[in-house]
C-alpha positions as CSV (number, residue, x, y, z in Angstrom):
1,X,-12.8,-31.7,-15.5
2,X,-9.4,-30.3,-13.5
3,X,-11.1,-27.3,-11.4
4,X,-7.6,-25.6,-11.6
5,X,-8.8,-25.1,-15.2
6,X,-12.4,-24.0,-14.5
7,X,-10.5,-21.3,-11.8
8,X,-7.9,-20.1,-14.7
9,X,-10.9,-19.7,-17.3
10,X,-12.8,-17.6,-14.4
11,X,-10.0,-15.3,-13.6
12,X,-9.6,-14.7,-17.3
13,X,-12.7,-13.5,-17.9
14,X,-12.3,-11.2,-15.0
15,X,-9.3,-9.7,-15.9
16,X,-10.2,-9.6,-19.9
17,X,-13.6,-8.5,-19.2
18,X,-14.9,-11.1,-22.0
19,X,-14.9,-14.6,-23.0
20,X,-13.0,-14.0,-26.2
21,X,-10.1,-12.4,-24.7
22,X,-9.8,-15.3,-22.1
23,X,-10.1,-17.6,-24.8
24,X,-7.3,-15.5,-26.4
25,X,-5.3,-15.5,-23.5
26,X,-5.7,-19.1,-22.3
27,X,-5.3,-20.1,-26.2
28,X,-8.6,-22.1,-26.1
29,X,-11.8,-21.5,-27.9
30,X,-14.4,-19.1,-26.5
31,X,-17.3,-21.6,-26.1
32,X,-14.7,-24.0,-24.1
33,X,-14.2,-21.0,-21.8
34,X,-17.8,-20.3,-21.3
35,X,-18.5,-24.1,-20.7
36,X,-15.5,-23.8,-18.2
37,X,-16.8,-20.8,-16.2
38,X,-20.3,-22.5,-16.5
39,X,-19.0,-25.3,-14.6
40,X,-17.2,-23.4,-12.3
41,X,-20.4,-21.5,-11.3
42,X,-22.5,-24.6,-10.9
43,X,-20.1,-26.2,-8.7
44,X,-20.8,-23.3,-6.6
45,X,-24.2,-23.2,-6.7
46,X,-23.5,-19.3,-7.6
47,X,-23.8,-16.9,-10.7
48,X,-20.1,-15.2,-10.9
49,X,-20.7,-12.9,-14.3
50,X,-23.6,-10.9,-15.5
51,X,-23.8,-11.5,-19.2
52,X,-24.9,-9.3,-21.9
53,X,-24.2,-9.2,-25.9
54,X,-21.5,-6.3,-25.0
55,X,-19.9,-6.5,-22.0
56,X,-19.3,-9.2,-19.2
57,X,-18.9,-8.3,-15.6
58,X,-18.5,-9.5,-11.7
59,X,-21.6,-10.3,-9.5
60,X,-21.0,-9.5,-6.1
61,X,-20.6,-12.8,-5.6
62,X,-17.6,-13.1,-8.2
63,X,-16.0,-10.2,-7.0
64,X,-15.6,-12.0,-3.8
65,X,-14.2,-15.2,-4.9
66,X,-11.9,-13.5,-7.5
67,X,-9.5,-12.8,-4.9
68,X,-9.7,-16.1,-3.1
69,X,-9.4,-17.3,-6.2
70,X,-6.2,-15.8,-7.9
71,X,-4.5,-16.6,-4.4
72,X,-5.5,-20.6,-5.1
73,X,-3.9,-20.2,-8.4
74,X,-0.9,-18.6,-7.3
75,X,-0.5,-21.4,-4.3
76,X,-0.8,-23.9,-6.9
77,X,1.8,-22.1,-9.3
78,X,4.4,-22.3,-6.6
79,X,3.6,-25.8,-5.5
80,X,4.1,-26.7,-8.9
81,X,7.3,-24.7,-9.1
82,X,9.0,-26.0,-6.0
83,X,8.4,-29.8,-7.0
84,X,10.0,-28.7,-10.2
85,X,13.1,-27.7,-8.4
86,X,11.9,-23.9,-9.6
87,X,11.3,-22.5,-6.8
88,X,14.4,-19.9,-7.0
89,X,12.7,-18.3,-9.5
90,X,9.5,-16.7,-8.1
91,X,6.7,-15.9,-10.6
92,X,2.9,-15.9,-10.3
93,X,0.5,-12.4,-9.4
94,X,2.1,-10.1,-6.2
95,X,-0.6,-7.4,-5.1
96,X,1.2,-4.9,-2.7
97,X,-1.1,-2.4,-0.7
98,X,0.9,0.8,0.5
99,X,0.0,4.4,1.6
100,X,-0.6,6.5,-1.5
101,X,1.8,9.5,-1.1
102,X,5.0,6.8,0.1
103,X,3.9,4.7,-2.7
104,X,4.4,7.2,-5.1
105,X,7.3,9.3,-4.2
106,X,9.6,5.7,-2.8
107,X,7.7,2.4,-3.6
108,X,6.8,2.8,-7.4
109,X,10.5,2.6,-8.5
110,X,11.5,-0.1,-6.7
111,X,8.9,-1.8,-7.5
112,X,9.7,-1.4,-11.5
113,X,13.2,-2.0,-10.5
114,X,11.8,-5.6,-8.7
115,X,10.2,-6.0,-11.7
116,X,13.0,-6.2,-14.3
117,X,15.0,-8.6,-11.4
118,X,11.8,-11.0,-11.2
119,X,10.6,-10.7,-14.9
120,X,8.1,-13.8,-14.2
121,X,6.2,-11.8,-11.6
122,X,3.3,-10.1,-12.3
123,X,3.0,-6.6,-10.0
124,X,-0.4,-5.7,-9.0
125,X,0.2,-2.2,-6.7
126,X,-3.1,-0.5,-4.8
127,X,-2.0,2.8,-3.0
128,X,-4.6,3.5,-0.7
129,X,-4.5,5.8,3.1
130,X,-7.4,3.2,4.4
131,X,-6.3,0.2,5.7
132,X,-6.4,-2.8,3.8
133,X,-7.5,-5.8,4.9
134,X,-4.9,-8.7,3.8
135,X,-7.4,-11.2,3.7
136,X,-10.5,-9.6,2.6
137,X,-8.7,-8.4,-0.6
138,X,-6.9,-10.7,-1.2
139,X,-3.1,-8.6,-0.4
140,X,0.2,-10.5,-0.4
141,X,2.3,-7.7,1.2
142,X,1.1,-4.6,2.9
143,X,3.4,-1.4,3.4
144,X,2.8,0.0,6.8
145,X,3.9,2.7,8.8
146,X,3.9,3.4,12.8
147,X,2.8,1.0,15.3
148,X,1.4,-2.6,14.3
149,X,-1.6,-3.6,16.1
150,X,-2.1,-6.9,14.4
151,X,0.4,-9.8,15.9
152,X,-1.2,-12.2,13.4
153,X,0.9,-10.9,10.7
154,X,4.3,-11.4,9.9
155,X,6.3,-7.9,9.5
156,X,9.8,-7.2,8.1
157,X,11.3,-3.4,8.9
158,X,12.0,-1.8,5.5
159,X,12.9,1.5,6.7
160,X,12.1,4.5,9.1
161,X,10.2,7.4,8.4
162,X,11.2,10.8,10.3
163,X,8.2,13.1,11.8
164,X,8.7,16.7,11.1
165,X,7.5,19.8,12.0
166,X,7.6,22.7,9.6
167,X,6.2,25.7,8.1
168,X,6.9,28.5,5.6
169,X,9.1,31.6,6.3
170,X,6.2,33.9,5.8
171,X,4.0,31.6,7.9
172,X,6.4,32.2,10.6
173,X,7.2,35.5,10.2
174,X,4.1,36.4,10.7
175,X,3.2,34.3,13.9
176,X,6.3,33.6,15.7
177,X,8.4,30.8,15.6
178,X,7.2,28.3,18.4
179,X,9.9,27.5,21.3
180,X,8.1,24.7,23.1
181,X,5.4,22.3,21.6
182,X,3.0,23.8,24.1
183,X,3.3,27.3,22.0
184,X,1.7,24.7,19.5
185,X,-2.0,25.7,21.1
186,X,-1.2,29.2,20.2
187,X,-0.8,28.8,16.5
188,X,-2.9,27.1,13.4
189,X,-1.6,23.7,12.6
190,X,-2.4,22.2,9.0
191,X,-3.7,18.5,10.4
192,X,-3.1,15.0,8.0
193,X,-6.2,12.9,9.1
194,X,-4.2,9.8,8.3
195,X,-2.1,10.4,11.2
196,X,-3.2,8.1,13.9
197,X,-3.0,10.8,16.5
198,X,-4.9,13.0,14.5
199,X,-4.6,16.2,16.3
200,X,-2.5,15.3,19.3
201,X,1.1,15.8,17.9
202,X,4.0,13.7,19.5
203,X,6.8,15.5,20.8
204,X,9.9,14.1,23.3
205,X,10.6,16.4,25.7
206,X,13.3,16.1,28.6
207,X,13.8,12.0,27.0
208,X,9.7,11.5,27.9
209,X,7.1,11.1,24.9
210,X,4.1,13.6,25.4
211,X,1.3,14.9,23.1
212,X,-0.3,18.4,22.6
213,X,-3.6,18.8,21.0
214,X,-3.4,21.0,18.9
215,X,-5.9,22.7,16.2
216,X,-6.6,24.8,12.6
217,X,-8.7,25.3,10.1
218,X,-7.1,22.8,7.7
219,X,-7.6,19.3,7.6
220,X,-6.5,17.0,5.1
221,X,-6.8,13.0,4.6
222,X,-3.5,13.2,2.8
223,X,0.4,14.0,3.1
224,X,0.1,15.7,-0.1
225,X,-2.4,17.7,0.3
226,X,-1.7,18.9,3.9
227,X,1.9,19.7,2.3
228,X,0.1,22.2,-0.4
229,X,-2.2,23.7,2.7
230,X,1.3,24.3,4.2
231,X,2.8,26.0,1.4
232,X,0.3,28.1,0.7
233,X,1.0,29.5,4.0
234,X,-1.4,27.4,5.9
235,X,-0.1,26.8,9.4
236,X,2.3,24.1,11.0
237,X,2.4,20.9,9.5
238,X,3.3,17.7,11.2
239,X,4.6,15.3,8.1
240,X,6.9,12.6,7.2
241,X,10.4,13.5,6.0
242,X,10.2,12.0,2.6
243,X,7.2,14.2,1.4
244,X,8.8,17.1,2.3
245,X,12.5,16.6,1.8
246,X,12.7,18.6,-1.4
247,X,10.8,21.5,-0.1
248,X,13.1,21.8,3.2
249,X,16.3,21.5,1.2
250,X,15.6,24.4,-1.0
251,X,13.7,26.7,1.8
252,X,10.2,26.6,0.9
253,X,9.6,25.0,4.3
254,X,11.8,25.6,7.5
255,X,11.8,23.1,10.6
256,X,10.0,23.8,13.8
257,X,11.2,22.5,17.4
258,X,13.5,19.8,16.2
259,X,15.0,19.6,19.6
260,X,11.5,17.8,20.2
261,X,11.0,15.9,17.6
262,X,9.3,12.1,17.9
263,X,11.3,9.0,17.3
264,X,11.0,8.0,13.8
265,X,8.3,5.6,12.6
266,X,9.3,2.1,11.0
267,X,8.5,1.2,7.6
268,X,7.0,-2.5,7.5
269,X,6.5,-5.4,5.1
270,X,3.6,-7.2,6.3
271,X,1.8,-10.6,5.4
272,X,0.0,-13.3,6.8
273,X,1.9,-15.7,8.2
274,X,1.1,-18.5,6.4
275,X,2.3,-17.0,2.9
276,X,5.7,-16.9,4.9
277,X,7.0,-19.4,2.3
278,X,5.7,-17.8,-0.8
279,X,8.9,-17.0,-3.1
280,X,7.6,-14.5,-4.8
281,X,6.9,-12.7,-1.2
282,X,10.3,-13.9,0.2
283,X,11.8,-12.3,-3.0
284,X,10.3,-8.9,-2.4
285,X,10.6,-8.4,0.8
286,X,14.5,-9.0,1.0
287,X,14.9,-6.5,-2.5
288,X,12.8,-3.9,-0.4
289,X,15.4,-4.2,2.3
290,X,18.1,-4.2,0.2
291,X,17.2,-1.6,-2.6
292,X,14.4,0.6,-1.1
293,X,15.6,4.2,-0.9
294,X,16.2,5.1,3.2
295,X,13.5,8.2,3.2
296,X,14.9,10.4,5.0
């Protein structure tokens, strides 16, 4: 029995959530599917499904290898395509992890504009702050921004990202408009706990890069959310550009010590390196360079 089989009728039932919508899908019968997945399971020596007369779901076990396992599939997809002299036309699953807030406000509509290009690839898109492990969950393309740690990975520059200091006209007429980043320790600063720094803010001052801790009573794990704290009059907030551009352009927000702002942060594709060849990866990446909108 052809295992590439067993592995289809598995991730079937995974994504369906029962054997009759695999069978459906796969255009099989359901007791061939169950037979399959059956199979599948006892060449592993491992239960992958808990069944019940209503619903089917993952073990922990099955979560695991679904992954793994859809990656296998893809592989062998665009093996197949390339010995086909098809390999200009990538297809297969493409699961993109990306901060949530750049996700939403820049990725998501080039991803559905990718999408319409590539009509034979499917788009699987996880916004998440954490970071995501590319081989744990089983990630073709990560969206990063700042400083790579990782050399294991291949990364591709997208864009760049401006820091920005701001706050609201009341905020600061109340408080004083700060000259020098050390006037900083003086007033309340709205802090994003996704910011690797945390609360030592980067600053450039006289062409050297320093850092000021700073503190308040408002502490967010998202650009969003530290954007609301600021606008209801929060403090100083330390952001990206792109969340809020729309907010500086009509006044709602009004830039603090530009003069001293950091150098911008890149905007990276990143996968592992051996998935370098993967068309559908390939494909992405080089739309993304050429169509993603420059935040600014």
């Amino acid at each position: 029995m052809d295992r590439i089989d067993l592995m289809r009728a598995y991730v079937a039932v995974a994504d369906s959530g029962s054997f009759v919508g695999a069978a459906q899908r796969l255009s099989i019968t359901p007791q061939l599917v169950s037979k399959y997945v059956r199979t599948l399971e006892d060449h592993l020596s491992a239960q992958l499904f808990i069944r019940s007369t209503r619903s089917v779901r993952l073990t922990e076990t099955g979560a695991a290898y679904l992954g793994k396992c859809r990656q296998l599939l893809d592989d062998f997809e665009e093996l197949t395509a390339a010995v086909r002299q098809d390999h200009r036309a990538p297809q297969g699953r493409l699961t993109i992890a990306a901060p949530t807030t750049y996700g939403e406000i820049h990725l998501a509509d080039a991803i559905a504009e990718f999408a319409l290009t590539y009509p034979r690839v499917e788009i699987d898109l996880r916004l998440s702050d954490r970071y995501v492990s590319l081989v744990d969950e089983g990630i073709d393309v990560a969206i990063r921004i700042g400083h790579l740690d990782d050399s294991s990975f291949v990364a591709r520059k997208l864009s760049d990202a401006q820091l920005v200091y701001c706050a609201t006209p009341h905020y600061l007429d109340r408080n004083g408009r700060p000259q020098r980043p050390e006037d900083l320790t003086q007033h309340s600063c709205v802090i994003d706990a996704n910011f690797r720094a945390g609360d030592r803010w980067p600053f450039v001052v006289e062409s050297q890069d320093v850092q000021i801790t700073v503190s308040g009573r408002l502490r967010a794990n998202s650009a969003s959310a530290a954007r609301r704290f600021a606008l209801k009059n929060g403090g100083i907030l330390l952001c990206p550009k792109y969340v809020i551009a729309d907010d500086l352009e009509k006044g709602r927000l009004l830039p603090v010590l530009d003069q001293h702002w950091p150098q911008p942060l890149g905007v990276f594709a990143v996968y592992l390196e051996n998935r370098h060849l993967s068309a559908k990866i390939r494909a992405f990446v080089d739309f993304m360079r050429q169509n993603l909108r420059q935040p600014n």
